[in-house]
N, C-alpha and C positions, 0 to 999 in steps of 0.2 A: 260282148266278146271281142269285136274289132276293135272299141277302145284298148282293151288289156292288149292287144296284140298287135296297136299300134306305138302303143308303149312300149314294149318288149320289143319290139323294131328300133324303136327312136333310141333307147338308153346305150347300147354298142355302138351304135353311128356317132351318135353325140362325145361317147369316149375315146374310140378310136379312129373318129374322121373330126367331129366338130371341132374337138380341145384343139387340135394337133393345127387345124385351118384357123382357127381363131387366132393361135399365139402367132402361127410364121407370116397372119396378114397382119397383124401387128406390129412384128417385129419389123416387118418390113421396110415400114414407117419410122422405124427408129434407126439412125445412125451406128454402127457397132462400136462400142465402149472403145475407148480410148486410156490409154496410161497415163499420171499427172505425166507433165511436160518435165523433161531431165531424169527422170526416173531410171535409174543405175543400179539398184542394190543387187547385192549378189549374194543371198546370205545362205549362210553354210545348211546344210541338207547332211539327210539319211535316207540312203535309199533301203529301206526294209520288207525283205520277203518271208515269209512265213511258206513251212516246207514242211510234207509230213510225206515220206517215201516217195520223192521227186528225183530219183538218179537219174533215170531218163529224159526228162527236161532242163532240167536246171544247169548244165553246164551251156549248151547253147543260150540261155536267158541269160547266165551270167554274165557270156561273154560280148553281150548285146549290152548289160547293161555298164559294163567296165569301158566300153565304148564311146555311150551315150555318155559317162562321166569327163571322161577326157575333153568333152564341150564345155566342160561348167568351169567358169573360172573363180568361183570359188570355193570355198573350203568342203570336202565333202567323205563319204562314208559308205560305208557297202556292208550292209546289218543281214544275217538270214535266220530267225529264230527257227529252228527245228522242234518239231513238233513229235517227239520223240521217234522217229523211223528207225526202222530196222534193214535199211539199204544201206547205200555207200552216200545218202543224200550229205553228210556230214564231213564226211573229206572229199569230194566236188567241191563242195563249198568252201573248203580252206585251202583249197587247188588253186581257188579263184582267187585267194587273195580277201576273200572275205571275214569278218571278225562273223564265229559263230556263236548265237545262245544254244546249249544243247537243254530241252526243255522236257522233262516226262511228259508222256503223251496221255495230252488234256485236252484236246479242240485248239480251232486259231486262236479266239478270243483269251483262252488261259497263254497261250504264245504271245499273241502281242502285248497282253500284260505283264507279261515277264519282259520284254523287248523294248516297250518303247520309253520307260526309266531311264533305261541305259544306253540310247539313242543321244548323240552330241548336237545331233543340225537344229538348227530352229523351226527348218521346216522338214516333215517325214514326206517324203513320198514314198506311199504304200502302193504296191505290185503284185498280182499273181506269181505264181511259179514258172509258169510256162511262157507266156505272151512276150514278144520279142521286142526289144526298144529301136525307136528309130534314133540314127546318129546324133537328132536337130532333138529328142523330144526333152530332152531336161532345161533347156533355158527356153521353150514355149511354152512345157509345164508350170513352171514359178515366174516369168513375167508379173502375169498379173499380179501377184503379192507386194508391185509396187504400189498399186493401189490399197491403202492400210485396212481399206470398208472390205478387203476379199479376205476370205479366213480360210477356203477352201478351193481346191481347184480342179476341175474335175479334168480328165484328159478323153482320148481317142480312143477306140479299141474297135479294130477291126480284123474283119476273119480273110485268112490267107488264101490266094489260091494255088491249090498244089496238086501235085496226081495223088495225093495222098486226101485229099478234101473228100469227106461224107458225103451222103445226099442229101442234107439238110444244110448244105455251106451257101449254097444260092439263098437260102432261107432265112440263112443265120448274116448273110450279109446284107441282104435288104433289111431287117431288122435293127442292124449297129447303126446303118445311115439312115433308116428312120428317127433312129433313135438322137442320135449323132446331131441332125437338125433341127430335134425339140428342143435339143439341150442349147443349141445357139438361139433358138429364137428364146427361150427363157434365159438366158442370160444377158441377150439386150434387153427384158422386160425386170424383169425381178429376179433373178439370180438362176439358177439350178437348182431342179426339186433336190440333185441328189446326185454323187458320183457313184460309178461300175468301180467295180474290185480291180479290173483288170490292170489298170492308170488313176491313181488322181495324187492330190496331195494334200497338206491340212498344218497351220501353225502349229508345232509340236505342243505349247501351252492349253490348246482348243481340245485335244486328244482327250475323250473321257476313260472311265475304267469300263472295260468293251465287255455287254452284257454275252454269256452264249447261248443263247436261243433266239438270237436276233441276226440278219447278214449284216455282219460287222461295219463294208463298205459303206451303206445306210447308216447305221448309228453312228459311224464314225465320222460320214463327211459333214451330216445334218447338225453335228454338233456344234460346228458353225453357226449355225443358223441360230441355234437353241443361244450362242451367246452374242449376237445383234449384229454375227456379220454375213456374209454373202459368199453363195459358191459360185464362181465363176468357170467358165470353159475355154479350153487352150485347145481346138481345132488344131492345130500342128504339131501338137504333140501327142504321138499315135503309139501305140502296139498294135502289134500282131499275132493273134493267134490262129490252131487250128479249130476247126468243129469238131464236135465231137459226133462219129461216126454213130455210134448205137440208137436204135430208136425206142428200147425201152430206157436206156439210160438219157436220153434226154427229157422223158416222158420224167422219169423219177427227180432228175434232179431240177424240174421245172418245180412237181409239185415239194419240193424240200423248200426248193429257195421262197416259194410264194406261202409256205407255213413261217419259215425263219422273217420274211417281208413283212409281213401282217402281224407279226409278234412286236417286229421293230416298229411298225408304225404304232400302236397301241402304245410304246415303252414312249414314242415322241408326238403322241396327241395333242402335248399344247400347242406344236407347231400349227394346227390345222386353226386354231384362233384366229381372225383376221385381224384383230383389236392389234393383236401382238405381232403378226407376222406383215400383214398387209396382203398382196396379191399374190405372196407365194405360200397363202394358205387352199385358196380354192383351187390352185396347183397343184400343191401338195396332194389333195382331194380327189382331183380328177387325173392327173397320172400316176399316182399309184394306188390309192382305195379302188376310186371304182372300177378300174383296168383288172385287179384281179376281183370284181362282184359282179362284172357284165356278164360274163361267160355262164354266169349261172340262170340268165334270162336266154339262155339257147334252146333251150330241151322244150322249156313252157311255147316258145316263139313256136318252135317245128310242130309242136303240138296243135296249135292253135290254129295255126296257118293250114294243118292238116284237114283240118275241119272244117276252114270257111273254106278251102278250095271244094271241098264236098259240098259246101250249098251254091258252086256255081261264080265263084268269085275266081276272075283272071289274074287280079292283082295276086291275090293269096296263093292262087296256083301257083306262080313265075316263085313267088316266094317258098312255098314248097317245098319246089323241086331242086330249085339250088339249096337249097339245105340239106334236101336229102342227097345231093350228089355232092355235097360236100361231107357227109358223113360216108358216103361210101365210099370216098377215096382216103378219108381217113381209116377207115376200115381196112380198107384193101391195103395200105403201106404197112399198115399195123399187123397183117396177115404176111410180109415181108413179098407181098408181088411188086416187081417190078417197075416202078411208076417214071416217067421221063417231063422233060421240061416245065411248063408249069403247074405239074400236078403234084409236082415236091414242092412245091412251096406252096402248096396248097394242103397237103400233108403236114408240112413243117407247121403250117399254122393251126391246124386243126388238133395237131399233138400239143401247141404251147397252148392254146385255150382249154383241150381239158384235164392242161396239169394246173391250172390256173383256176380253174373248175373244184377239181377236186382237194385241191391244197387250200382252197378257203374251207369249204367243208370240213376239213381235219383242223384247222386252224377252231372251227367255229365247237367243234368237238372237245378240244382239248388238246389236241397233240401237238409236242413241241419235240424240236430238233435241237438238242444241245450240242452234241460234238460235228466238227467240220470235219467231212471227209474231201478229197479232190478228186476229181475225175478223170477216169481214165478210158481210150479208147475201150468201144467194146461192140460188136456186133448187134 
C-alpha cells in the first residue's frame, strides 16, 4: 500500500514540478535561439478572428489590433470570419475596416475553413476575439519566421489587471507565466509542444482542414510540427485578456477544453513517436497527456494517505491533511464563500484539476465537443 501511494505521490510532482524543473534547468544551459544573421523579411500576414456573438468585445480588440498593424511594414490584412451571430458582431467588424466572412453557424473549425482559403498573407496569425494586442506584438510575433526551420509561432497571453478581474485572475495569471516559461524553455530545447488560441501564428501553406472536436489552436499550430518544422515563441508579443469571473463557467469550460485536448492529441499521436519527432515527443507526453491523467491519481492518493495516516504514519498524515484542506477550500469556493488571498489560487487550482479530472473521464467515455462556443462573463 505505501508503494501505490508513493506512486500516486511521485506521478503529479513529476508532471507538474519534475517536467517543468527539468526543461528550464536545461534551458538554462542553453543560449536563447538567435535569427540567421541579416534576416529582414517581412512577408505579408492575415490577421484572422473568428467571432460568434462577440459585439461586446470585438470593437476594442479591433481596434487594438488595427494598431498593432500600423507596426508591420509589410503587406497586411484584417479577416473576421463570423460564425453566424445574431448581434451586431458583423457590422463592428466592417466598422473596423475589416473584410468579413459571414459563415452559417457551424463551430470555429467550420469558420476557419471557410476563412482561411481566402486569407492573402503567407502567414495567418490567428487570434481570439477578445484578448487585446500590444502595439510592439506583430513584428515579435513573425520575427522568428526568418528562421525557415519555424513554421509556427507561438506568442504571449496574458490576463489583465482590472477592477473588473474575477477571483481566479491571480490564478489565472500565475498560470499564463507558468506557462509562458515552459514555453521559452521548450523553445530553446526543441521547439513548443504547442501554441494558446489567444496569439500565435502558422505559415498559411502548414494550416490543415481544422478537425471539430479537436481545440483548433492544438491542431492547428502542431501542424507544424506534424510537417518537419518547429514552433517557436515570441515572448514580446503579448495580449491581453480578462478572466473569466464565473466559477462554474470556468469549471465547465476547463473540462470542454481538456475533452476537445485529448481528442486532438489522439487525431496527432504520431507526434508522440520519438523516431519522428525527437525530444519533442516525451514533451508532447508529459505537458499535455499526463497533465490532464495526473489528476485522476488524486482521489486514490487522499485515499490511501487516509489510511496509512490511521496505522500511525506522520509522513502520510502531513499528506492527508493537506489534501484534505485542499479539498475543503475547494469545496468552500465552489459553495461561493468568500475566500481571500491565497486561498484563490488555491481554489483556482483545485477547480482546474477537477475539470481536468473529469474531462478525461468523458473523453475516456466517449464524449466529444464539436461546436465552439466563447465565453462569456458569468457569476
Amino acid at each position: 500500500m505505501q508503494s501505490a501511494a508513493w506512486i500516486l505521490l511521485a506521478l503529479p510532482l513529476a508532471v507538474f514540478l519534475g517536467y517543468p524543473a527539468l526543461v528550464l534547468g536545461a534551458a538554462a544551459l542553453r543560449p536563447p535561439r538567435r535569427l540567421p544573421a541579416g534576416a529582414s523579411d517581412h512577408p505579408s500576414l492575415t490577421v484572422l478572428i473568428c467571432a460568434h456573438n462577440e459585439a461586446g468585445t470585438l470593437g476594442p480588440k479591433l481596434t487594438s489590433v488595427t494598431r498593432a498593424l500600423a507596426n508591420w511594414p509589410g503587406e497586411a490584412e484584417l479577416l473576421v470570419a463570423d460564425d453566424g451571430s445574431s448581434d451586431d458582431t458583423v457590422a463592428i467588424a466592417r466598422a473596423a475596416g475589416a473584410t468579413v466572412i459571414v459563415c452559417p453557424r457551424g463551430g470555429k473549425a467550420a469558420a476557419l475553413n471557410r476563412a482561411v482559403p481566402q486569407a492573402r498573407g503567407r502567414v495567418l496569425v490567428m487570434t481570439d476575439a477578445d484578448p487585446l494586442f500590444d502595439h510592439a506584438t506583430l513584428p515579435a510575433l513573425l520575427a522568428p519566421f526568418a528562421d525557415p526551420r519555424v513554421g509556427a509561432v507561438a506568442g504571449r497571453v496574458e490576463t489583465l489587471r482590472t477592477r473588473r478581474a474575477g477571483r481566479f485572475s491571480v490564478a489565472d495569471r500565475l498560470f499564463r507565466q507558468y506557462e509562458s516559461r515552459l514555453r521559452e524553455a521548450e523553445d530553446r530545447l526543441f521547439g513548443c509542444v504547442s501554441a494558446d488560441g489567444g496569439l500565435y501564428a502558422i505559415r498559411r501553406a502548414l494550416v490543415p482542414h481544422v478537425v471539430p472536436d479537436a481545440t483548433d489552436d492544438f491542431y492547428v499550430s502542431t501542424a507544424a510540427v506534424a510537417a518537419g518544422y518547429r514552433i517557436a515563441f515570441a515572448d514580446d508579443a503579448r495580449v491581453w485578456e480578462h478572466s473569466i469571473t464565473g466559477g462554474r463557467q470556468q469549471f465547465r469550460r476547463r473540462v470542454r477544453i481538456t475533452v476537445r485536448g485529448l481528442t486532438g492529441l489522439w487525431r496527432r499521436r504520431a507526434l508522440m513517436n520519438p523516431w519522428r519527432t525527437g525530444w519533442y515527443a516525451p514533451a508532447l507526453v508529459l505537458h499535455k497527456v499526463a497533465r490532464r491523467l495526473v489528476p485522476l491519481t488524486l482521489l486514490p492518493l487522499w485515499l490511501l494517505a487516509g489510511v496509512l495516516a490511521l496505522g500511525g504514519s506522520w509522513w502520510w498524515t502531513l499528506v492527508s491533511l493537506a489534501l484534505t484542506a485542499t479539498v475543503a477550500i475547494g469545496v468552500a469556493g465552489a459553495l461561493g464563500l468568500r475566500l481571500l488571498g491565497p486561498l484563490r489560487v488555491v481554489h483556482g487550482a483545485t477547480l482546474h484539476l477537477a475539470g481536468l479530472a473529469l474531462g478525461t473521464l468523458l473523453f475516456v467515455a466517449g464524449r466529444r465537443y464539436a461546436q465552439w462556443t466563447p465565453q462569456k462573463d458569468a457569476a
